[in-house]
N, C-alpha and C positions, 0 to 999 in steps of 0.2 A: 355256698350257703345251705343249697340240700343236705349235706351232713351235716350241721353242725343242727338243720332242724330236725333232722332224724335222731340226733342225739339228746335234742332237749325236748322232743314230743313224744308220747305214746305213741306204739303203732298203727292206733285206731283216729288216733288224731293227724299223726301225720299224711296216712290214708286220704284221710279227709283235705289237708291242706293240698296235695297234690291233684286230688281233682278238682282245687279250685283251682288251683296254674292250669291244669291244662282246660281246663274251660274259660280260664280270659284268653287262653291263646287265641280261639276261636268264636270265645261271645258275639266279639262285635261282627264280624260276618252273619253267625246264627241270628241277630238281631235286625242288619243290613236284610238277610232274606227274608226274614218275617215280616218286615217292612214292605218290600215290593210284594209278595205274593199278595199280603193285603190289598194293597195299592191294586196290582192286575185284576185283583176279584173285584173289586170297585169298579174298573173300567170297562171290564165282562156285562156287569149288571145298570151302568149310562144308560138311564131315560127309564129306566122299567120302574116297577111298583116300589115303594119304600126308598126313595132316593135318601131321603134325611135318615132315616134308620141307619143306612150304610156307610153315608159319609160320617154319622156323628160313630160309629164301630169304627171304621178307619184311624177316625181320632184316635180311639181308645188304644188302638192298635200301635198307631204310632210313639205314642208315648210310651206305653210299655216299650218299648223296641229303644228310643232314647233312653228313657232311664236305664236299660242293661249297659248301653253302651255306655253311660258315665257311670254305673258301680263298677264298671270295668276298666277304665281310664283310669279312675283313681284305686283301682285296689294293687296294692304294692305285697307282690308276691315273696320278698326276701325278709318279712318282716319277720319276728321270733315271738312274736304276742298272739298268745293262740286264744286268745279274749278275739282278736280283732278277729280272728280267722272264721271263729264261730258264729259271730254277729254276719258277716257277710253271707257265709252259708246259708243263712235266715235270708239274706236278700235274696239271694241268689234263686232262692226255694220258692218263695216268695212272688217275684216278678214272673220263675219260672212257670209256676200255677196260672198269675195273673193269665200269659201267654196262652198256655192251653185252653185256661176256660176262655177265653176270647177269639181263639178261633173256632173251638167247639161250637161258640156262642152265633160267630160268622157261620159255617158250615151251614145250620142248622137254620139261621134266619135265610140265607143263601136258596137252601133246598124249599123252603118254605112259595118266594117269588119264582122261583126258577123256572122257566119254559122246559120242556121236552130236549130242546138241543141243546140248552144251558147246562143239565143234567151230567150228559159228557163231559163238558168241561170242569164241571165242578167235581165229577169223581178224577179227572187226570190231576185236578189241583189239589183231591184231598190228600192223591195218593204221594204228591208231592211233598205236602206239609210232611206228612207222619215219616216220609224217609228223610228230609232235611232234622226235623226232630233229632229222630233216632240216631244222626250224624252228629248233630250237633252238642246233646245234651247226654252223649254216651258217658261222657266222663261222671254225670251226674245220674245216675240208675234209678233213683225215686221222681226226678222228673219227669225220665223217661217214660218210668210207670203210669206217673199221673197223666202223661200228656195221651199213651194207648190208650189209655183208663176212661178219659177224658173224650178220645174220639171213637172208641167203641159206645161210650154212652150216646153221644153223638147218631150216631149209625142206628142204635136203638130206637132215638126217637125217631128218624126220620124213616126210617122203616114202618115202625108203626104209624105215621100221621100219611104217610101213603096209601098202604095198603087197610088202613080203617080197622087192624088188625094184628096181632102179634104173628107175622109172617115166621113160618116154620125154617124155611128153607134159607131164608134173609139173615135170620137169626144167629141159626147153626154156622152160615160162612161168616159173620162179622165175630162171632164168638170163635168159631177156629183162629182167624185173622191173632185176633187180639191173643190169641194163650201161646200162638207160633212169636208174636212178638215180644210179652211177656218172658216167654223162656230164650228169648236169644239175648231179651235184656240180659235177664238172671246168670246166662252164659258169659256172657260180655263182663258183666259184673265181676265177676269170679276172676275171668281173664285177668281184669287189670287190676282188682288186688293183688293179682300174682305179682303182677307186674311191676306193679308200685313198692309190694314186699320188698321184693328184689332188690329194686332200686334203694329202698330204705335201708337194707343190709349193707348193700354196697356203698352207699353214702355214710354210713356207720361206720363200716372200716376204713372209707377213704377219709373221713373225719380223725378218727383213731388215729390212724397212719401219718397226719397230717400231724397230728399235734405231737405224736412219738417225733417224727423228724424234727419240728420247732424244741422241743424239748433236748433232741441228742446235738440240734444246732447250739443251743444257749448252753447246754453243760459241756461240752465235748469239744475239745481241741480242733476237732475238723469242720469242715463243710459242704455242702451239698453244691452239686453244679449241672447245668443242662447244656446239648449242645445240639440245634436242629440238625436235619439232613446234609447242610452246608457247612458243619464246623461251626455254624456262631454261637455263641452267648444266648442262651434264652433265661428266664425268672430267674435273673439273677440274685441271689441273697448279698441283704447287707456285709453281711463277716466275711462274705468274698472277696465282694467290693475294694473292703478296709484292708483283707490279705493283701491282695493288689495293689491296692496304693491306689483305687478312683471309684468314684461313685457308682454305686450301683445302676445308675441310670444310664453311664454315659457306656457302661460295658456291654449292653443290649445288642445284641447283632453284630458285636464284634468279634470277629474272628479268634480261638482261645490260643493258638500257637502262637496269636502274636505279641503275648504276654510274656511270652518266654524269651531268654540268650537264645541266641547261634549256637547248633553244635549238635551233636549224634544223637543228645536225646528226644532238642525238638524235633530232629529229621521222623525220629521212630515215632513222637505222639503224634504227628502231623500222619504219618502212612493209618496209624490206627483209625485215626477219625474219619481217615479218605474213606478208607475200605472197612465201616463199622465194628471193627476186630473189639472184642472187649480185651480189656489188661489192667495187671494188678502191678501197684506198688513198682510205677515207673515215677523216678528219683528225677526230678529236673531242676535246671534252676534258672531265676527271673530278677531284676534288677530292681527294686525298690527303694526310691530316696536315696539312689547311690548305693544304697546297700547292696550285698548279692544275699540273695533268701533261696532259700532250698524246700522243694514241696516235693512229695511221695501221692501219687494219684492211682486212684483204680476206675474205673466203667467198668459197666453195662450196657449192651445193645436194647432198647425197648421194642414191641411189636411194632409202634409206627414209624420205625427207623430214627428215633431219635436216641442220645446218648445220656444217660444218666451214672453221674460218679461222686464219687468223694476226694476232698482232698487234705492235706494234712501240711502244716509249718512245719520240716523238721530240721529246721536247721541247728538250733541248738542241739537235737540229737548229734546232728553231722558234727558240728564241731568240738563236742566233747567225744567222737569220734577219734575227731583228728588228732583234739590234742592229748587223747591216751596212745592214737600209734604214732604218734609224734614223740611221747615220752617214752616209748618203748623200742624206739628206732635211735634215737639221741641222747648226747649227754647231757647230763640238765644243768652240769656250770658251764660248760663253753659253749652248744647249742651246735657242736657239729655232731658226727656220726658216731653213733656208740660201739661195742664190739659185736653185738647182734646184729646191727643194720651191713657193719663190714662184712662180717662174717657169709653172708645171708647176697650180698653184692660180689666178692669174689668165689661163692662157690657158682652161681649164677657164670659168671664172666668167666673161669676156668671149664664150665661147660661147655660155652661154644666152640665149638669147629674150629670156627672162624671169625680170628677177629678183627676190627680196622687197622690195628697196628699193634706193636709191640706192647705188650707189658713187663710192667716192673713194680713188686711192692718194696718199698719204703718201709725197717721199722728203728723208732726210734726215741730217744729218751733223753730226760734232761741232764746236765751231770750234776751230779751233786746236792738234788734237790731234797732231799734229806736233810741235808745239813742247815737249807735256806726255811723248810719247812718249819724244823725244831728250834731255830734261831730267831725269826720273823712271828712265827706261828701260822697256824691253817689259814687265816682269812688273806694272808698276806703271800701266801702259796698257792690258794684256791686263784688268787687276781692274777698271778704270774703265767699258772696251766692256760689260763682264760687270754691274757695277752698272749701267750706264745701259741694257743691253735691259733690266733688269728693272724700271726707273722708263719705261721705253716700254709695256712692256708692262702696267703696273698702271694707264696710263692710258689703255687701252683697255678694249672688251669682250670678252668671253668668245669670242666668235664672231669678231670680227676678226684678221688674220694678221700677224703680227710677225714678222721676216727679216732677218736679216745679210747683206748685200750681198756685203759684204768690208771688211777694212779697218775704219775707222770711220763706211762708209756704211748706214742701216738703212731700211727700206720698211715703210710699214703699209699693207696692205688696210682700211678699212672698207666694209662691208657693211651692207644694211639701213638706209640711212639715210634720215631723213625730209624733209632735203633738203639743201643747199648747205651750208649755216651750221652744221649741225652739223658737218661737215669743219673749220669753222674753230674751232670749238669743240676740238674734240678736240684740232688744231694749238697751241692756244695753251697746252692745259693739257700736255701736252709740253714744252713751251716754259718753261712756270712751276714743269714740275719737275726739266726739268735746271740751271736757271738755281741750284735751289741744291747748296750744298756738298755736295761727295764723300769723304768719313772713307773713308780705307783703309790701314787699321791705323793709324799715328802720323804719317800722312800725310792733308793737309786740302786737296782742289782744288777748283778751282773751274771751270765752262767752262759753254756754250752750246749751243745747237743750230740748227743752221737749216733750214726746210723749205717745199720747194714739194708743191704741192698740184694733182695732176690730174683732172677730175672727168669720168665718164663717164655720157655722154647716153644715154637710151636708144633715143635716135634715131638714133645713130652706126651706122654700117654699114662692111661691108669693113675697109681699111687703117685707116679714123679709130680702127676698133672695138679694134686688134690692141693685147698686151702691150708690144713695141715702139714703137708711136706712143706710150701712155702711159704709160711709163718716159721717153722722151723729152719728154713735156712737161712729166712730174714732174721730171725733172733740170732743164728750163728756167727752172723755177719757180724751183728750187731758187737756182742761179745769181742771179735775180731778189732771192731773200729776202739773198742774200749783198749785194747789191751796195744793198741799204736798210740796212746796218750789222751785218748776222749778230743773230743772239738773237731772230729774228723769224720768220714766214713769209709766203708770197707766195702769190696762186693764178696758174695757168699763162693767158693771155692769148695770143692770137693773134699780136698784133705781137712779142713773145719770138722765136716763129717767126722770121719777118722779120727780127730783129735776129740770130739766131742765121746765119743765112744768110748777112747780109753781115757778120758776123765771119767763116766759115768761109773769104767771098771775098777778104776781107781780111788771111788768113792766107796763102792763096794767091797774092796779087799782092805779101805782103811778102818771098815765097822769091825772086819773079821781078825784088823791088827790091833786094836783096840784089847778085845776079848783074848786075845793069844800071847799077848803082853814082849810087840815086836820092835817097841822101841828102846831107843837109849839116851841118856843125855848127855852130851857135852858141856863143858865150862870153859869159858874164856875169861882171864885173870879181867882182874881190875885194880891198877898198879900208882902206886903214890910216890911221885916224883922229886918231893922231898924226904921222905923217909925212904925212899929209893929200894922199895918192898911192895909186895901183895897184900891189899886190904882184901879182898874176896873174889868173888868167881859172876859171872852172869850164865844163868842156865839156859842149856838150849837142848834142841831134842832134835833128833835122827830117826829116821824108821827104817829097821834094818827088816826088807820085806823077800822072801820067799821067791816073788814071783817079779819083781821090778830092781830086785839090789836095793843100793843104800839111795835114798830118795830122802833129798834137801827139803829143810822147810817150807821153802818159797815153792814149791809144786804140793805141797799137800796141807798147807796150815789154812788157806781160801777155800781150801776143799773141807777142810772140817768146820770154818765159819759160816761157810753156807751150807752143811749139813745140821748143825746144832753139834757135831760131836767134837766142837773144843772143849766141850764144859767138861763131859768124859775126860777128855785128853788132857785137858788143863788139870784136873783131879790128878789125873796118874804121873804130872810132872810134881805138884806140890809136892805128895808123901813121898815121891821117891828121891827127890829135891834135898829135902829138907831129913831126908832119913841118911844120905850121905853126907849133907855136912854136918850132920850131930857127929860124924867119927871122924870128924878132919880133926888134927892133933893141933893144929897153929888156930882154932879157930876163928877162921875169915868167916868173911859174912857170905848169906848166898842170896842174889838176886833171881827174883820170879816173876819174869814177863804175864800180864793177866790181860786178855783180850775182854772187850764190850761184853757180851754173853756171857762170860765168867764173872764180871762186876754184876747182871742183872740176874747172878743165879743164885735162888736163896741157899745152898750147898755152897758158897765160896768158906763161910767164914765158918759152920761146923767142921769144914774139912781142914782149914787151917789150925784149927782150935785142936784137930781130932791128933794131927801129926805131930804139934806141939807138945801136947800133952803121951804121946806115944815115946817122942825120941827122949822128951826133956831139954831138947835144946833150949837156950835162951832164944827168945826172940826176939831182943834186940838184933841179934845177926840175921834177920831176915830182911831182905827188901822186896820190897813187891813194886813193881816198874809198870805205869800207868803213859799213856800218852794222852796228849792235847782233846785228840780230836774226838776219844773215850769219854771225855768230860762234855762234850755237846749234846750225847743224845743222854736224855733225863739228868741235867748235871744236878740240880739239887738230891735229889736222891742217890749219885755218885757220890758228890761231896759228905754226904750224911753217912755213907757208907764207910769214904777213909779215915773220915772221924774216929770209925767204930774201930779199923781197922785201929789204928796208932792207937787208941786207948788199950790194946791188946799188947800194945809194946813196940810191935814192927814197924821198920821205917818203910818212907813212902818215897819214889823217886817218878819225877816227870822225864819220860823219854823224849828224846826227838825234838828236842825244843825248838820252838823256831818255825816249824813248821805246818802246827794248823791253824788254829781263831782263836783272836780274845786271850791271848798268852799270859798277859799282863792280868788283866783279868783274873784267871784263872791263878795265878798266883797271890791274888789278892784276898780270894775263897779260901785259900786251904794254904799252911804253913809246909812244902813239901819240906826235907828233908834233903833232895838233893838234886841238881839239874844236872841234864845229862844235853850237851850241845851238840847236834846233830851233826852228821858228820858232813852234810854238802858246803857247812863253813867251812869245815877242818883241810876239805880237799886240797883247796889253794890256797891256804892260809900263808903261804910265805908272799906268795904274788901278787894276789886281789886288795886292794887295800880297804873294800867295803866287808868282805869279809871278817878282814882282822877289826873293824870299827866294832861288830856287831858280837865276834867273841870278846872282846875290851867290855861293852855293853852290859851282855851278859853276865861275866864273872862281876863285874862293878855291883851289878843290881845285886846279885845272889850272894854276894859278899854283905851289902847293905840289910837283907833279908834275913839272914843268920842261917843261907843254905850253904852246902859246899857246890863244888862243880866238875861236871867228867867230862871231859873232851873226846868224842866218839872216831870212829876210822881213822887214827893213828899209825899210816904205814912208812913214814921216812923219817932219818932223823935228821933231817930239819925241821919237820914239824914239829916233833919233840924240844927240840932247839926254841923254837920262836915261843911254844906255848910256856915253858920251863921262863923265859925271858921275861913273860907278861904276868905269870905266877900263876897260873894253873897248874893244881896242886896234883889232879888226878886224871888218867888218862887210859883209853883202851885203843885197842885196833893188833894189826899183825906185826908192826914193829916189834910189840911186847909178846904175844901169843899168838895161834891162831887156836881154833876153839880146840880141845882135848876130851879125851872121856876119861872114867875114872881111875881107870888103869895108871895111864899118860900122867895121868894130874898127881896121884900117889910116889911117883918115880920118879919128876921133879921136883919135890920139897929140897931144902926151903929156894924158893925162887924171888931171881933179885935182878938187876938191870945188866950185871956183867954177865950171868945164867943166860940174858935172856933167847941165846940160839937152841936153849934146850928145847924151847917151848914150838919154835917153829917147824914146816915141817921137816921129815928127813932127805929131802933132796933138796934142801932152804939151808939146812944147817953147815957151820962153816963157811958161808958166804953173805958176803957184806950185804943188808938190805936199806938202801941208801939212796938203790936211782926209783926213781915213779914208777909205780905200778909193779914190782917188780913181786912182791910178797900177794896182790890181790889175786892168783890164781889160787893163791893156800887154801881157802876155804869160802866159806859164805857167814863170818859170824854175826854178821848184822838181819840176817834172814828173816828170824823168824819175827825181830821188832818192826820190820817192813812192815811184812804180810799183815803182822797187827795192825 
């Protein structure tokens, strides 16, 4: 309350309220004594002259001395009415005079009757008043004044009605008396204005300070907390309380550690408070309504060993915390481990020493999912990645790390393992649980997985040892389990290495065969079983290379798909294509296999346009040879494409039919021009009788459609036999050729079915090709429509 009246009184006035407090401290005793000293002087002077004189002074006496003690009783020092303050002062001033003049008035009637021996007594009692005074009414300096004032006049007269005279020497000591007491007032005075100042200053800031902290409690996120010598709870604030989850009242002397969970941090607040350590911005947390809450605290130690600190709610900081390193550690469709968090966990776990047991990473992919993507759409590929980490992960353990790559690439860490074999263990039951069907919603897929497997030694050191070398050899593996038919896995082998290497080089000298113009093209007839003649040729290409020899399709056409330089390569077969059957004399037609990348490259059809209008050929004779599975990825825009093409003249033909999605479909799109049936019918087409249903099939439809039909890998004549039988008009494979360059092909004209051992090759020719397989060593003419 002292500050807040130092804050709302003037100096001079608070001055003054304070020495009215500290004189009710004390009135009523200064009042108590005033009363007996009376009282003893009274009893001093029994039986002698003036009895009623003295007893009716006593009265006087006692009463004054009651009334101080009741303005003292009821005067209420915390009040803020400095009206009230001032009126008392008056009383105070007041009764205090009354006081003095009546004992002056005692003194002086006292000395009047007084005997000889009385005398004594009455100066040990005077000298007693004036120092009980001086004790008493120090806080009050103008009483004091008065009351010296009061008994030096006193002294005056009684001096004089003695000695019948203004005694010199009487005089002189009652006046020293009085100016030594006078200036110890004025002393004293001075003193406890200091004193009072002081205190009014310091109540001033502790006012200040008081209403700054209410103010940075009510605006401010945090709160103030106390903790005595023993760790408890002292002035507890409400917004504490409320943090807490209880009443401010009931937190009082409770211990503040026990607010907290279990665990390292209360260990560490608990030592702080023991051994009065101050500390900043220690993070703990406390259980509130079930909830868990997170607060950030600091201390200070005070000089009377108590602890004074602040504390702060911050858990919503923490958990936006959490869940930005939670989204920068994971994927945010499936909600396992991202390739940062993997990444970041095996260069960790490749660092140590030593570890519980063996490792092995897992990498691996879905197959196909491309196709499921672009058919279903993303939301229906996004649900598939999201069920299959979680059929990844249910076939792992607890302790192993499962990771989204990207895409629909995923990684497993195992750890702990107890040796080799269980890695493949783990791989295969992976394996056996994406293999089955995926229900998502009214939708029922189906797909694979394939994975390579890279195992680390614990002998490996340096570079062998790193995260990069073993993603690299897990991806090598992986490549490996692909190329054994997908739905399987592979472990990573050395020679991978090796083979990886010289594909790398081999990517590399086919940019430089590009530029050096190192290939050449082959044609393998395309021959009509009733006119029992060459309708045209299907193009194929050879790279006749410097540093590797003559290198097949099938080893470098996947190399220039996944480099982009079919589109190159594809250019350099059209105009050279189409520039040599402009000088074929029987004008056949010439077929031009065109991969995905050459459909999606705006250069397909300026370059067609550019050689058409170069050679002059008609393009009618042109066929340009599409497959199935080319039409999946952006088929509208495919489709809008052959449109373009055929309004240009040239025919379209669907290779490989049979073989990818939506066949039917796809024939329903676009009017091809001519099916070409793949050759895994053709194989056993004497023997299998689902076979021959589904070439029957076939020509039926494409007959209905107003297409023609080729019957692909043609190597025996009974094949030829069966399909001539069923009327299949047209036909390729090595029975009739195997692929030729242009030489070959110019040296044969005209070529016809009794011809046809010209076309085979020269250790083929003159001998019957008749039993199985016997002409499949001749070449590779179906090569590069595979790799398509």
């Amino acid at each position: 309350m002292g500050g807040r009246q130092a804050a709302l009184f003037g100096r001079s006035d608070y001055l003054m309220v304070r020495r009215l407090q500290d004189y009710a401290d004390r009135g009523q005793l200064a009042a108590a004594t005033s009363a007996f000293g009376a009282f003893i002087t009274c009893v001093i002077r029994i039986g002698g002259q003036g009895v009623l004189i003295q007893f009716a002074w006593l009265g006087f006496m006692l009463a004054i001395s009651l009334a101080r003690v009741e303005l003292i009783r009821r005067f209420v020092p915390e009040s803020i009415d400095l009206t009230y303050f001032q009126k008392q002062q008056r009383y105070v001033i007041a009764l205090g005079i009354a006081d003095s003049i009546g004992w002056g008035v005692g003194i002086a009637m006292f000395a009047t009757f007084a005997q000889d021996a009385e005398l004594y007594l009455l100066s040990v009692l005077v000298a007693g008043v004036v120092t009980a005074s001086m004790i008493y009414y120090r806080a009050l300096p103008r009483i004091c004044a008065v009351f010296v004032g009061t008994m030096a006049l006193t002294g005056y007269g009684i001096s004089y009605a003695t000695f019948g005279r203004i005694e010199v020497v009487s005089f002189a000591l009652i006046t020293a008396l009085a100016m030594i007491l006078f200036r110890g007032i004025y002393d004293d005075a001075k003193l406890y204005k200091r004193k009072f100042e002081g205190e009014a200053e310091l109540a001033e800031s502790a006012e200040t300070i008081q209403l700054l902290l209410h103010d940075y409690e009510a605006q401010s996120a945090d709160w103030l907390w106390q903790v005595d010598k023993g760790a408890c709870l002292v002035a507890v604030c409400d917004r504490f309380g409320e943090a807490a989850g209880c009443e401010s009242w009931n937190l009082e002397g409770r211990e503040m550690v026990s607010l907290f969970d279990h665990g390292p941090q209360r260990e560490l607040l608990a030592h702080r408070l023991l051994v009065r350590q101050p500390f900043r911005d220690l993070t703990i947390s406390l259980t509130v309504g079930g909830e868990t809450r997170w607060w950030t605290m600091s201390a200070n130690v005070w000089d009377d060993g108590t602890m004074h600190g602040v504390a702060r709610d911050t858990t919503d900081t923490r958990q936006a915390v959490e869940r930005v390193s939670f989204m920068a550690h994971h994927d945010m469709l499936t909600g396992i481990a991202n390739r940062f968090l993997f990444g970041e966990t095996l260069a960790e776990v490749l660092d140590r020493k030593q570890t519980a047991g063996g490792l092995a990473l897992l990498y691996l992919d879905l197959d196909h999912f491309k196709q499921i993507n672009d058919t279903f759409g993303h939301s229906t590929g996004d649900r598939l990645l999201t069920e299959a980490s979680k059929r990844i992960s249910g076939a792992v353990k607890s302790h192993d790390l499962v990771a989204r790559l990207g895409g629909d690439e995923f990684a497993v860490l195992l750890t702990r393992l107890s040796d080799q074999e269980t890695a493949k263990v783990v791989a295969q039951r992976i394996v056996d649980e994406m293999e089955k069907p995926f229900v998502l919603g009214d939708q029922k897929l189906s797909t694979s997985t394939s994975i390579g497997i890279a195992h680390v030694d614990r002998t490996m050191e340096g570079a062998a040892r790193s995260p990069d070398t073993l993603l690299r050899q897990a991806d090598l593996a992986l490549y490996a389990a692909k190329a054994l038919g997908r739905g399987t896995f592979a472990e990573f082998e050395p020679w991978l290495e090796e083979r990886d290497r010289e594909r790398a080089q081999l990517e590399a000298d086919l940019k430089t065969a590009i530029q050096n113009d190192e290939f050449t093209l082959h044609y393998q007839p395309l021959y009509d079983i009733a006119q029992r003649r060459t309708l045209g040729f299907e193009t194929l290409v050879r790279w006749q290379s410097p540093i590797w020899g003559v290198v097949m399709p099938g080893e470098f056409i996947s190399l220039a798909e996944d480099s982009g330089l079919i589109v190159s390569l594809g250019e350099w077969i059209i105009r050279n294509a189409i520039e040599e059957a402009a000088s074929w004399e029987e004008k056949e037609t010439v077929a031009i296999n065109l991969s995905p990348l050459q459909m999606r490259s705006p250069r397909l059809i300026p370059t067609l346009a550019e050689a058409i209008c170069t050679t002059g050929i008609d393009p009618a004779r042109i066929e340009l040879e599409i497959t199935e599975n080319m039409l999946m990825h952006d088929s509208e825009r495919n489709v809008a494409m052959l449109h373009e093409l055929r309004d240009m003249g040239m025919r379209i033909s669907l290779d490989d039919f049979g073989t990818g999605y939506s066949s039917l479909n796809y024939l329903r799109s676009f009017p091809f021009d001519k099916i070409k049936i793949d050759k895994c019918f053709v194989e056993d087409i004497e023997d299998r009788e689902d076979c021959q249903a589904i070439v029957r099939a076939v020509m039926h439809l494409a007959g209905a459609l107003g297409m023609s039909t080729v019957a692909e890998g043609v190597e025996r004549k009974s094949q030829l036999e069966w399909l001539r039988a069923e009327g299949i008009t047209q036909i390729q494979g090595y029975l009739i050729s195997y692929p030729v360059n242009a030489e070959e092909l110019s040296d044969g004209r005209p070529f016809n079915e009794d011809r046809a051992q010209w076309f085979r090759p020269p250790e083929m020719r003159g001998k019957k090709c008749d039993d199985e397989g016997e002409a499949r060593s001749a070449g590779d003419g179906d090569a590069l429509e595979d790799a398509a």
